[in-house]
Biopython code that builds the backbone (N, CA, C, O; Angstrom):
import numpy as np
from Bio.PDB.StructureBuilder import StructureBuilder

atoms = [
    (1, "UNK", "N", (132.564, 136.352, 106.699)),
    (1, "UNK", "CA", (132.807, 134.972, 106.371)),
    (1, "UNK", "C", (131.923, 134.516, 105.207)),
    (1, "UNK", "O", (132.257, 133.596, 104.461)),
    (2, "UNK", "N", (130.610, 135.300, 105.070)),
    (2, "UNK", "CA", (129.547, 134.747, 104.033)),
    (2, "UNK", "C", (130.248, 135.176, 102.499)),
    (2, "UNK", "O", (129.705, 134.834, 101.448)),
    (3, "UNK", "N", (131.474, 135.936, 102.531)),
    (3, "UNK", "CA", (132.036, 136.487, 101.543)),
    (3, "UNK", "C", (132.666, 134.670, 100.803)),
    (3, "UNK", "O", (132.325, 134.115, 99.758)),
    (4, "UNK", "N", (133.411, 134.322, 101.621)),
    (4, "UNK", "CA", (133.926, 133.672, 101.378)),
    (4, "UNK", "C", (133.508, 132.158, 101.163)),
    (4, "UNK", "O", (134.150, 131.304, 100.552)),
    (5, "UNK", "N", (132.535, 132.045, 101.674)),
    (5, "UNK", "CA", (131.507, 130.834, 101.374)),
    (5, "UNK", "C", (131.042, 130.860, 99.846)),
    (5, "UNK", "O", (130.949, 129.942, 99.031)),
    (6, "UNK", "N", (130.701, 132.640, 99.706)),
    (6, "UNK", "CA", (129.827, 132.600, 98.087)),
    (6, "UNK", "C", (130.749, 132.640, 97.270)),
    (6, "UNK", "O", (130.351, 132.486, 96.116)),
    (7, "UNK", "N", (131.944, 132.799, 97.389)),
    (7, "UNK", "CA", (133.656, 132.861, 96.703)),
    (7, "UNK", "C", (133.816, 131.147, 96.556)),
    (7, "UNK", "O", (134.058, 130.697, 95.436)),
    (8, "UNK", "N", (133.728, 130.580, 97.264)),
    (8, "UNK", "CA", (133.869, 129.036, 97.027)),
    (8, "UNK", "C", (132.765, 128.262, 96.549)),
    (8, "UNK", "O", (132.969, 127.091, 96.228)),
    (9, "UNK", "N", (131.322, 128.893, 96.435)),
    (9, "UNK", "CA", (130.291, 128.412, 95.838)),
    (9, "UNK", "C", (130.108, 128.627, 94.194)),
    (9, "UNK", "O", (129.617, 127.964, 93.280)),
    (10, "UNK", "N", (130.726, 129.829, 94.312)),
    (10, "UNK", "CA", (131.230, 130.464, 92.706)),
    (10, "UNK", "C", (132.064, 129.448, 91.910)),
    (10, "UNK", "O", (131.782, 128.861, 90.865)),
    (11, "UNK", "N", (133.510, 129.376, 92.918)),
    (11, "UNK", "CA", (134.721, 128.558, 92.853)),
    (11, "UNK", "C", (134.176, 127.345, 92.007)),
    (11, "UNK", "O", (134.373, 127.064, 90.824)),
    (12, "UNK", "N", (133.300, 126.602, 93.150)),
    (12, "UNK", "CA", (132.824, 125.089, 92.517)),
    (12, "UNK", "C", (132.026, 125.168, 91.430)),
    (12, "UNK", "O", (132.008, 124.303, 90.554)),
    (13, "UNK", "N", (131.214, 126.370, 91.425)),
    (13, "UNK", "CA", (129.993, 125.930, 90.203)),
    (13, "UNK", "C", (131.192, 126.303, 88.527)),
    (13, "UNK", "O", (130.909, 125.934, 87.387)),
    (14, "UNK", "N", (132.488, 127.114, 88.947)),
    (14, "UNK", "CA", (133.057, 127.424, 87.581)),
    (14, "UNK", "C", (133.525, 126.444, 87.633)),
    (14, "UNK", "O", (133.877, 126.343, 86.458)),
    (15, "UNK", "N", (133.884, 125.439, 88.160)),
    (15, "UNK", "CA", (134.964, 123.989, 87.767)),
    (15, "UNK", "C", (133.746, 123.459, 87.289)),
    (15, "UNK", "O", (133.629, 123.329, 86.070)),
    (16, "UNK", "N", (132.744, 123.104, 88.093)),
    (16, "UNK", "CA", (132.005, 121.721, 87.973)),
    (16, "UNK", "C", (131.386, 122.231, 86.530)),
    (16, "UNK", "O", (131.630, 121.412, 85.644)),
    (17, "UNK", "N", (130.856, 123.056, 86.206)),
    (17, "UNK", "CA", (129.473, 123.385, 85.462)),
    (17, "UNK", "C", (130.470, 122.548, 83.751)),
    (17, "UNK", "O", (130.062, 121.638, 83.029)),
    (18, "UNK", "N", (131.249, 123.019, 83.693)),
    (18, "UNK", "CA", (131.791, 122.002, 82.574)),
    (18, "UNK", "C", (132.071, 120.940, 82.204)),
    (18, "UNK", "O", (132.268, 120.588, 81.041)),
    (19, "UNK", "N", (132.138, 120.061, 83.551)),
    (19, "UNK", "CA", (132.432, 118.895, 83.455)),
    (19, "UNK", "C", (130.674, 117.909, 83.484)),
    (19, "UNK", "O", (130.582, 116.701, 83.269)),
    (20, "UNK", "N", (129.745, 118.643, 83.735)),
    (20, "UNK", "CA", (129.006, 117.898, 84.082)),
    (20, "UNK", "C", (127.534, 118.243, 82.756)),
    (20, "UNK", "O", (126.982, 119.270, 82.361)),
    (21, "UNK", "N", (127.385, 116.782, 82.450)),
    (21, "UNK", "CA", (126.627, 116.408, 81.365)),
    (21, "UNK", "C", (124.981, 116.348, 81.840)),
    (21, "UNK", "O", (124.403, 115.451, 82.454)),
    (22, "UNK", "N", (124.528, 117.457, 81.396)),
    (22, "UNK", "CA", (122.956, 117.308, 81.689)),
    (22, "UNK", "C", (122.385, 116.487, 80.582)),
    (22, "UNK", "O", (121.528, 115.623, 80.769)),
    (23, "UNK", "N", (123.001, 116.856, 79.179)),
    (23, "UNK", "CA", (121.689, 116.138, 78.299)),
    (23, "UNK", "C", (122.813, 114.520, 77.613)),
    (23, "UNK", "O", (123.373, 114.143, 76.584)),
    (24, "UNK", "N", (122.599, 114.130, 78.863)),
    (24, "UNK", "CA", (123.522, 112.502, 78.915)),
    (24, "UNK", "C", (122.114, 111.189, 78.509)),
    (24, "UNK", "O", (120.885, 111.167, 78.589)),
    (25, "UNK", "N", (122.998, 110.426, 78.150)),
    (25, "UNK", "CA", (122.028, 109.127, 77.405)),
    (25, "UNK", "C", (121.260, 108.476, 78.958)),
    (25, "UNK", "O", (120.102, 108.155, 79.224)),
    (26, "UNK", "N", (122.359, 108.482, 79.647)),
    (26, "UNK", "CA", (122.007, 107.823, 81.202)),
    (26, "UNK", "C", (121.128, 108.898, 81.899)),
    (26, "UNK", "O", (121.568, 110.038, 82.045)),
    (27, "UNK", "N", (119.908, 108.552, 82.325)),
    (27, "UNK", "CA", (118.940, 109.826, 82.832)),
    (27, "UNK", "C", (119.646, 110.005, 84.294)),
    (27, "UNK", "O", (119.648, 111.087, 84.882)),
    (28, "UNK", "N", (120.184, 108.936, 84.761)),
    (28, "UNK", "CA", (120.696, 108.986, 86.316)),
    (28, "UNK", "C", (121.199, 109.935, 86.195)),
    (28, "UNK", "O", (121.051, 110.701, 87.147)),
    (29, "UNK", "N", (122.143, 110.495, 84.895)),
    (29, "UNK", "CA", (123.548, 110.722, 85.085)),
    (29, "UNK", "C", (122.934, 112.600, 85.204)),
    (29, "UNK", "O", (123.147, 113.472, 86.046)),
    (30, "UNK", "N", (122.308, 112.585, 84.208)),
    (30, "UNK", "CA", (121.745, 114.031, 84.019)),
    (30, "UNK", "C", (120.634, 114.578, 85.359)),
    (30, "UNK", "O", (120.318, 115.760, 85.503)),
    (31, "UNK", "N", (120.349, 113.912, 85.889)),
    (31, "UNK", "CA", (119.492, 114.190, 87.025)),
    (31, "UNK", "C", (120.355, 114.113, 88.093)),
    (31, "UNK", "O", (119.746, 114.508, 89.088)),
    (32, "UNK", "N", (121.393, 113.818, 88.342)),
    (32, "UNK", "CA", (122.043, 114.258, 89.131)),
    (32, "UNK", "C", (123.005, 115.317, 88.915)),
    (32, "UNK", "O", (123.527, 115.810, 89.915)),
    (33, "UNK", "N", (123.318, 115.739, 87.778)),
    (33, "UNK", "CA", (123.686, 117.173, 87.128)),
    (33, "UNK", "C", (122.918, 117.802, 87.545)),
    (33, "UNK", "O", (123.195, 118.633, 88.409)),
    (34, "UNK", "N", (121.667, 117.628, 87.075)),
    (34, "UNK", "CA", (120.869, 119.173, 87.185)),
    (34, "UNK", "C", (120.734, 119.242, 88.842)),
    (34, "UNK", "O", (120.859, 120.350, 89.364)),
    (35, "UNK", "N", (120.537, 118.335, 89.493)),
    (35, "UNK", "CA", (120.697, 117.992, 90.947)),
    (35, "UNK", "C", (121.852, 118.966, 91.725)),
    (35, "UNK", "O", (121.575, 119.946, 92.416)),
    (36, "UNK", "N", (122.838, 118.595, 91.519)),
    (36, "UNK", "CA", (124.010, 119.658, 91.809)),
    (36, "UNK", "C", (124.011, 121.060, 91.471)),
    (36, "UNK", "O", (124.012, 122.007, 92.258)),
    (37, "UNK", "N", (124.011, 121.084, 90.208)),
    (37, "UNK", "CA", (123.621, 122.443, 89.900)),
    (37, "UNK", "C", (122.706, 123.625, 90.693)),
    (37, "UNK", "O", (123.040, 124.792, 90.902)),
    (38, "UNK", "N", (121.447, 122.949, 91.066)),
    (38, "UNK", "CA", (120.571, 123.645, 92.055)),
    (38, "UNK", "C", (121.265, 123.881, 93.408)),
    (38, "UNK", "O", (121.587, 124.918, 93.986)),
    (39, "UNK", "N", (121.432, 122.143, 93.830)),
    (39, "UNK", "CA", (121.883, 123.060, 95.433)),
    (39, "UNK", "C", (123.081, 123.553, 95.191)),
    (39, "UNK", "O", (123.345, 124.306, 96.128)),
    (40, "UNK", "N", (124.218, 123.522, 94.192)),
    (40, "UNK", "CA", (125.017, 124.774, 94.168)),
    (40, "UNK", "C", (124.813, 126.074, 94.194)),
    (40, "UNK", "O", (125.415, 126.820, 94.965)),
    (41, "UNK", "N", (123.692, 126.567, 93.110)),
    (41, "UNK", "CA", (122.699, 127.674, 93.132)),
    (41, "UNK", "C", (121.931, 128.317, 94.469)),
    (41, "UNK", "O", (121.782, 129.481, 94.843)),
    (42, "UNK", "N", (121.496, 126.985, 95.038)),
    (42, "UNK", "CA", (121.007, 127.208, 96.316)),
    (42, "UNK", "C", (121.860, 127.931, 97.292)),
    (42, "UNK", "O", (121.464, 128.900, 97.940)),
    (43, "UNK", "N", (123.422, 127.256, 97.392)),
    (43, "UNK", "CA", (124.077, 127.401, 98.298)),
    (43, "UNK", "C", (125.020, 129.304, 98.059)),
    (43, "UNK", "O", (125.488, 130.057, 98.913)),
    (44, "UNK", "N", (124.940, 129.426, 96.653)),
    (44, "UNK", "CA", (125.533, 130.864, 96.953)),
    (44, "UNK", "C", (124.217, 131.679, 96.690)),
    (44, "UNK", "O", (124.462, 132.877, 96.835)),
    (45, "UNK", "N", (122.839, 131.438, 96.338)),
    (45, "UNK", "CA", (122.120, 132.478, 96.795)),
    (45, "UNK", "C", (121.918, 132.626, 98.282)),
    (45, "UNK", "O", (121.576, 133.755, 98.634)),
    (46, "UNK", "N", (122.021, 131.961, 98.973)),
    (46, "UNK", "CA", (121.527, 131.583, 100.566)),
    (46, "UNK", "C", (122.780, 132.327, 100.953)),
    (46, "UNK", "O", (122.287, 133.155, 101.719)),
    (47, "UNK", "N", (123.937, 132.557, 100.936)),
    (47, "UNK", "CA", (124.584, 132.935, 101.328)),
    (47, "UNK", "C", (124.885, 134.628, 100.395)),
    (47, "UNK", "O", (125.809, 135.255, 100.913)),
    (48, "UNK", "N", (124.269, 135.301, 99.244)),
    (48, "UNK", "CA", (124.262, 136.176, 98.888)),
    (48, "UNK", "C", (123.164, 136.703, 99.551)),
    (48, "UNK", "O", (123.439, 137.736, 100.161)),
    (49, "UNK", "N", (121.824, 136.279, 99.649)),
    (49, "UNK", "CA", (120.607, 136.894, 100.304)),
    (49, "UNK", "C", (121.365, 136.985, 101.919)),
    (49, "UNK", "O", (120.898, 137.903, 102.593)),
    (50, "UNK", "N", (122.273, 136.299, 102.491)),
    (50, "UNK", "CA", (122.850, 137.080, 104.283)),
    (50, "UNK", "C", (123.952, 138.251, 103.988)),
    (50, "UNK", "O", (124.412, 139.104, 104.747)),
    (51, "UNK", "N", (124.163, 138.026, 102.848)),
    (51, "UNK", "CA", (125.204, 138.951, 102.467)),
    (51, "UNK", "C", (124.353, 140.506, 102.488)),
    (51, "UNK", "O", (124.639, 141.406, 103.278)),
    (52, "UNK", "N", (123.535, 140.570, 101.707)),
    (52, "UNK", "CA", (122.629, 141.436, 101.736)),
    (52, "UNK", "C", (121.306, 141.856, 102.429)),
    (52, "UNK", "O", (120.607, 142.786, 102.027)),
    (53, "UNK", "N", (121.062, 141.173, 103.382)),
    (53, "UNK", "CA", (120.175, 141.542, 104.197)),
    (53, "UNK", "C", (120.462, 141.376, 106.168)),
    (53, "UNK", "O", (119.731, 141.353, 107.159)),
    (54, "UNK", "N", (122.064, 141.287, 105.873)),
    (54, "UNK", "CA", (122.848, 141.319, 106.674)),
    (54, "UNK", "C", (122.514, 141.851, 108.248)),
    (54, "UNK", "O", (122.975, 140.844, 108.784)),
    (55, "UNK", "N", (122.163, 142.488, 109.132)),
    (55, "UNK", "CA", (121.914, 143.644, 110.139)),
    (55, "UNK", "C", (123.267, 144.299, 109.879)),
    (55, "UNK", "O", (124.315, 143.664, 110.004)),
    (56, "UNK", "N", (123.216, 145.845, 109.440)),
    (56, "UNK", "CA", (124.486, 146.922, 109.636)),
    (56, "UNK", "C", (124.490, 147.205, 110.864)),
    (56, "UNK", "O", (123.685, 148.036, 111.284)),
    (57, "UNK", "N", (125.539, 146.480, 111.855)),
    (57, "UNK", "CA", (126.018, 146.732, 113.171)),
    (57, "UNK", "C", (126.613, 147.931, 113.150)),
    (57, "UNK", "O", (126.317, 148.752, 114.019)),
    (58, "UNK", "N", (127.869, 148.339, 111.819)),
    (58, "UNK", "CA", (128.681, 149.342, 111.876)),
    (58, "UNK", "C", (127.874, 150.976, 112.174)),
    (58, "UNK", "O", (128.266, 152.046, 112.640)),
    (59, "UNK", "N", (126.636, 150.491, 111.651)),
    (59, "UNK", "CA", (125.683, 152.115, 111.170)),
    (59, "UNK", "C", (125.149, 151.955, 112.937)),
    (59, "UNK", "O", (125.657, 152.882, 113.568)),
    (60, "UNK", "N", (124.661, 151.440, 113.452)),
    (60, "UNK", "CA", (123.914, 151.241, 114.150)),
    (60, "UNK", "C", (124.774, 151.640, 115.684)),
    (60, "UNK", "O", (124.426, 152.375, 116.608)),
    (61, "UNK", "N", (126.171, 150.713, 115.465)),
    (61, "UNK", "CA", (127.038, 151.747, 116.378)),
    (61, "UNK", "C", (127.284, 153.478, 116.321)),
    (61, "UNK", "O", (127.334, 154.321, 117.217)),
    (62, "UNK", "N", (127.399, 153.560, 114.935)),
    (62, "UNK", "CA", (127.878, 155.208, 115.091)),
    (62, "UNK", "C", (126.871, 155.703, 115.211)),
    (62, "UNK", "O", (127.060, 156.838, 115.649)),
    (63, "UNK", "N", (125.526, 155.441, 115.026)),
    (63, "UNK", "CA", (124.272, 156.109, 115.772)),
    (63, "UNK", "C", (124.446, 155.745, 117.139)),
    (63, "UNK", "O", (124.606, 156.845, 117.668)),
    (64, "UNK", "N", (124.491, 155.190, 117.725)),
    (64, "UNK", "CA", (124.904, 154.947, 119.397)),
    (64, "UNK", "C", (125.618, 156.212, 119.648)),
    (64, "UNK", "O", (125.140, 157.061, 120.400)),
    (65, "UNK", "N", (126.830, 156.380, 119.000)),
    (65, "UNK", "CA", (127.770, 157.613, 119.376)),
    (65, "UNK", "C", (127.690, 158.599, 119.358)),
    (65, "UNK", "O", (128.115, 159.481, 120.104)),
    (66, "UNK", "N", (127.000, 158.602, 118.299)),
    (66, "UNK", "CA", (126.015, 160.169, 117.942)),
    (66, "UNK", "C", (124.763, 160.347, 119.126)),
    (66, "UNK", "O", (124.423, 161.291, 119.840)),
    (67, "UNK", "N", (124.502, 159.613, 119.034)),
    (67, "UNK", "CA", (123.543, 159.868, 120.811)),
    (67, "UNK", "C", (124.202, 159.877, 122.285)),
    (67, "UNK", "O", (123.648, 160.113, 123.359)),
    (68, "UNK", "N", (125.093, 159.660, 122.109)),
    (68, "UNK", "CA", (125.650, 159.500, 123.169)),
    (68, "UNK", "C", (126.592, 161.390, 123.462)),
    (68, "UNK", "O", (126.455, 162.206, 124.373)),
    (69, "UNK", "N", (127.341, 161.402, 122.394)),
    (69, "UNK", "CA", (127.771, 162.596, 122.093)),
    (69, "UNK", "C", (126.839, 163.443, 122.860)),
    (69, "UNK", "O", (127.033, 163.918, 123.979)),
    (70, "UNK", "N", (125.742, 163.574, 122.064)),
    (70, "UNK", "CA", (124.774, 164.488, 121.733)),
    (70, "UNK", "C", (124.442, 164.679, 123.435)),
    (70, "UNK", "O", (124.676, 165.675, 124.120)),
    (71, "UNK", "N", (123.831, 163.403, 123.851)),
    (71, "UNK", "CA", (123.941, 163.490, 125.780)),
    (71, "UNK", "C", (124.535, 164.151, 126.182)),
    (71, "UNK", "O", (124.084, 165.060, 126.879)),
    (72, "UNK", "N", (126.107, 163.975, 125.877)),
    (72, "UNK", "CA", (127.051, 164.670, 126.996)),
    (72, "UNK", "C", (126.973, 166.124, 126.857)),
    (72, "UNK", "O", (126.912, 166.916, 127.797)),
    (73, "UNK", "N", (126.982, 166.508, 125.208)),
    (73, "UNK", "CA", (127.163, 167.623, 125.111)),
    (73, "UNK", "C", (125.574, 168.698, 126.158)),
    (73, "UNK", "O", (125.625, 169.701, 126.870)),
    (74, "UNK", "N", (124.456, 167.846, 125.742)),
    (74, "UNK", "CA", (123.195, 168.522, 126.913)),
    (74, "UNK", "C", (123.752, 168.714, 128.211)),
    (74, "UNK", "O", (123.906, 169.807, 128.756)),
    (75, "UNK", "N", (124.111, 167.348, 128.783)),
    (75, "UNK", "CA", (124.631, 167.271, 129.974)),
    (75, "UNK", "C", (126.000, 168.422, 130.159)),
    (75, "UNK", "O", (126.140, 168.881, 131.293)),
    (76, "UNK", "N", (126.412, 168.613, 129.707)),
    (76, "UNK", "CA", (127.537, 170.058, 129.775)),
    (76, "UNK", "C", (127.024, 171.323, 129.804)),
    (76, "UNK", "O", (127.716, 172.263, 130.195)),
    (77, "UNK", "N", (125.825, 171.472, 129.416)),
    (77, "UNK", "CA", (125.610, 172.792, 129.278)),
    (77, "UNK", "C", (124.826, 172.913, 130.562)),
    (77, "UNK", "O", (124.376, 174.005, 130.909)),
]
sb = StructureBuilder()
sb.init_structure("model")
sb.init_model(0)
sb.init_chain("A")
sb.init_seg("    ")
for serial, (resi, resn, name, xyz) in enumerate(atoms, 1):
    if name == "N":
        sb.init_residue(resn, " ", resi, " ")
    sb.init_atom(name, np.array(xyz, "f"), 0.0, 1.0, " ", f" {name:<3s}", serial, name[0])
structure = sb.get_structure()
């Protein structure tokens, strides 16, 4: 699902990043640009850093199986 969060965090920062005026006459206007910008930034690194430091369940099962295997096969002999 974190795939798809950083797919729509991407999504927004390629629409928005053009429309939005950092070096504007109105300081409001630009401080809330650069404002967005960050927690956009924020929001697909936070979700790239779970992407990648994820727990691998998949590895962690087939080591289960491989021990388990490995049991029966002792236990058979």
């Amino acid at each position: 699902m974190r795939i798809v969060y950083l797919l729509l965090a991407g999504a927004m920062l390629f629409y928005a990043l053009p429309r939005l005026d950092i070096s504007s006459a109105n300081p409001l206007e630009s401080l809330f640009s650069l404002i967005w910008i960050l927690f956009a930034l924020f929001a697909a690194g936070g979700n790239l850093t779970g992407l990648m430091y994820a727990p691998k369940k998949h590895k962690a099962k087939q080591a289960q199986v491989r021990r388990m295997k490995v049991r029966q096969r002792a236990a058979a002999r």
